[in-house]
N, C-alpha and C positions, 0 to 999 in steps of 0.2 A: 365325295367330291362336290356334289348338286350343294351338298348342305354347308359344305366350307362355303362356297362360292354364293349364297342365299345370307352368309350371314358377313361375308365381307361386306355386299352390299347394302344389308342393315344397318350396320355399322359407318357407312359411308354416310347416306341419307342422314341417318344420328347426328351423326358431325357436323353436316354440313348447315340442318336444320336449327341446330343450338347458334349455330353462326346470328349475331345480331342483325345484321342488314340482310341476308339471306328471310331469316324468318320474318321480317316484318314484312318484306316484300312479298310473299306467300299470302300471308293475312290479309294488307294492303288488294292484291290480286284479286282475291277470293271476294273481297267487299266491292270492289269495282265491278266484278263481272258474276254478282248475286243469284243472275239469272241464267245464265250458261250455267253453272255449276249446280242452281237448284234443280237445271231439266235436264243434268247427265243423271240423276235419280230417281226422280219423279216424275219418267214418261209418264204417260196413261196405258195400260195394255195395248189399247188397237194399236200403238204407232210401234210401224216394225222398225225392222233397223236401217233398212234404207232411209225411212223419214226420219231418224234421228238425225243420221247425217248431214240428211239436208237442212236438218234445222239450224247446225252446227254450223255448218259450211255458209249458209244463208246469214249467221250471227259477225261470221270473220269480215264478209264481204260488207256489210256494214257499220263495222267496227274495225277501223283498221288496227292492227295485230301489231306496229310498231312503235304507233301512236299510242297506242293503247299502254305497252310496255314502259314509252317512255313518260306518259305521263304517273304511271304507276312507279317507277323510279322516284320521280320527284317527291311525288306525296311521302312515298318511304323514307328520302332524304331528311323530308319535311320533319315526320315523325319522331325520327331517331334524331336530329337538331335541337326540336324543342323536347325530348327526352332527357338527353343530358342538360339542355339549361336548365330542368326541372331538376335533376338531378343536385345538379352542381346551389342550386337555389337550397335545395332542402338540407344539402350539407353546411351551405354557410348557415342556416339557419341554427342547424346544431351544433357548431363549433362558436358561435357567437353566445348559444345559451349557457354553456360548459367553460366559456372562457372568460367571459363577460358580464351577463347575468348573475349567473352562481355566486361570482367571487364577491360581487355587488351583495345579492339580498345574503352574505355570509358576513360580511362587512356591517351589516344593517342590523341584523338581529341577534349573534352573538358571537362573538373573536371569539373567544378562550374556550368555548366548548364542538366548534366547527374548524378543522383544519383541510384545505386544501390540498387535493391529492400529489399538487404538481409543487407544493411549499413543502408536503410530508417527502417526497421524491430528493427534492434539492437538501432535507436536512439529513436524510439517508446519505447521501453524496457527501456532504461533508463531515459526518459524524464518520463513516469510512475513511476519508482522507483522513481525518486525525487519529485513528487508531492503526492506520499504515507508518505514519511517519513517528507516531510515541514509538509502536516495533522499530521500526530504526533506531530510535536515541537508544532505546532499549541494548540493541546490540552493538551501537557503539558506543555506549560505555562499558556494560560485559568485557570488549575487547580491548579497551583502553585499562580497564580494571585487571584483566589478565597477563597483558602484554607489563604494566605496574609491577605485578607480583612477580613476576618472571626476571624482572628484571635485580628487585630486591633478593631474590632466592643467589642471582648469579654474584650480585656482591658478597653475601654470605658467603657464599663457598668460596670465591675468591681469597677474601679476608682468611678464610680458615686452610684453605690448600697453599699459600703462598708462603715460603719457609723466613719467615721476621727476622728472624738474627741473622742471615746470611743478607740480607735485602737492605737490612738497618747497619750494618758493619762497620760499615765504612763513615756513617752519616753520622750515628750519635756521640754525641758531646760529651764529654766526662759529666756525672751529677754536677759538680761545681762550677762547671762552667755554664748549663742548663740555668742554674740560682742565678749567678752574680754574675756574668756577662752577656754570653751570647743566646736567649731566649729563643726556641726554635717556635716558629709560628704556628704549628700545628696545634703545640701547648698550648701558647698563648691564645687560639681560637678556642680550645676548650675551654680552658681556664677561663675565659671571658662568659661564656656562655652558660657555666655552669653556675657564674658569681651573677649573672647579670637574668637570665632566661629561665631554667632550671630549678634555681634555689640550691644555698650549701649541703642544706639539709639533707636535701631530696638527692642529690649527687653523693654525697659522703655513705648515704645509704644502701644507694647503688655499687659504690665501691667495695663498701665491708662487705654485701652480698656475694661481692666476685671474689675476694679473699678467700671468702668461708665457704665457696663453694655452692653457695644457694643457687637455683634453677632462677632464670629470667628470662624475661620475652623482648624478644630478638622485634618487636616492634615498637618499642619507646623510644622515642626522639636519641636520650641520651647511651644508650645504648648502641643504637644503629651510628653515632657518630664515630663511638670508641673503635666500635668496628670498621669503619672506613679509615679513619686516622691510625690502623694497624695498633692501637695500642695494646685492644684485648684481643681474644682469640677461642674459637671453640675450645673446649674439652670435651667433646663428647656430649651428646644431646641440648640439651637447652645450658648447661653450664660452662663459664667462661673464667678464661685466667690473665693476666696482665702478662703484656712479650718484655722483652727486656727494654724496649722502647715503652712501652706503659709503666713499668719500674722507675723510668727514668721521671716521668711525667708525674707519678705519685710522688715523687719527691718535690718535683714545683709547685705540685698542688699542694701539698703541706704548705712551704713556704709562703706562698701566694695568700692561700686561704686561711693562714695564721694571720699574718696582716693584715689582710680584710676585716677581722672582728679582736686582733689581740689575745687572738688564745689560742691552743695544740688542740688538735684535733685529735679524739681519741686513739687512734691507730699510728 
């Protein structure tokens, strides 16, 4: 119990001592009153303790003890005032050399192999910012790219799950009337496209492929049209067949593309 109560009080005094104006005024104290405090130590043996007292007591009465405190006060305020103006001096001091100086004799004697910590900072900061916002573009076009394919995937199946001849039934024209009168516009956008965009060549080739059954990729311009324009149609994997509405169309494109150059086209 003695020894909790011994060391709360250590611990107070501790405290109270680290206190800035506390401590200087202790110091301040001790330097004012050099003499009281050398002769609480250094009686001489004869003097007993009666005349310690009074020498004590003899010290106060000519020292007044209020005065004395308050002028020790001041000094201490004194102290601790021009403390921090020194203080506060020696910091501008070094935030002027660091901020001012440095960047100066860096500027003087070499750029390009002297960089600034507070330049190296700022291009830290912005090399960040542009590899946060490249990940952004990054992922939105990833999601524009996906959302792309998703949506080609869904025309596919469409084109290949929707049943042609019940859909076209009612709509397609006899062949003869497809030739020599009434032109249905979807041909006629093909048939432009393939004469003008495409190449006959390169179209005709495409076709015989779908006749005979050869595989193709379901991502070539003139391919992905056919299938929109219902004319071709899955068979199973990458191979495709004319609907009876593409039947129709290979007959205008005969026609059409005979004209164009004057000759039958092998098929």
């Amino acid at each position: 119990m003695v020894k909790d109560t011994l060391n709360s009080m250590l611990e107070n005094i501790k405290e109270r001592t680290t206190n800035p104006f506390l401590g200087t005024l202790i110091v301040v104290w001790v330097i004012k009153n050099w003499t009281l405090v050398y002769s609480l130590f250094y009686f001489d043996s004869a003097f007993k303790l009666e005349d310690r007292l009074n020498y004590i007591s003899h010290y106060f009465s000519d020292h007044s003890f209020a005065w004395n405190m308050v002028y020790v006060i001041l000094i201490t305020l004194a102290v601790l005032i021009l403390t921090y103006i020194l203080l506060s001096i020696s910091r501008l001091v070094t935030d002027t050399q660091e901020r001012i100086i440095v960047p100066m004799i860096s500027k003087w004697t070499d750029k390009s192999s002297v960089v600034l910590k507070t330049e190296y900072i700022k291009l830290q900061e912005v090399i960040k910012l542009l590899e946060v916002r490249l990940e952004e573009e990054r992922q939105a076009k990833s999601l524009i790219q996906n959302e792309r394919d998703l949506l080609d995937k869904k025309v596919l199946e469409l084109g290949s799950s929707i049943n042609q001849d019940e859909y076209y039934e009612s709509q397609i024209p006899e062949p003869d009337q497809v030739i020599h009168n009434t032109v249905d516009n979807a041909f006629s956008r093909v048939g432009n496209k393939a004469l003008n965009e495409w190449g006959k060549e390169s179209f005709n080739n495409t076709i015989n492929r779908i006749l005979n059954g050869y595989v193709l990729s379901s991502d070539t311009e003139d391919v992905k049209t056919l299938l929109r324009e219902f004319l071709i149609m899955s068979d199973g994997g990458d191979t495709y067949k004319l609907t009876d509405r593409g039947m129709n169309f290979l007959t205008y494109w005969n026609e059409i593309s005979a004209n164009h150059v004057d000759e039958e086209l092998p098929f």
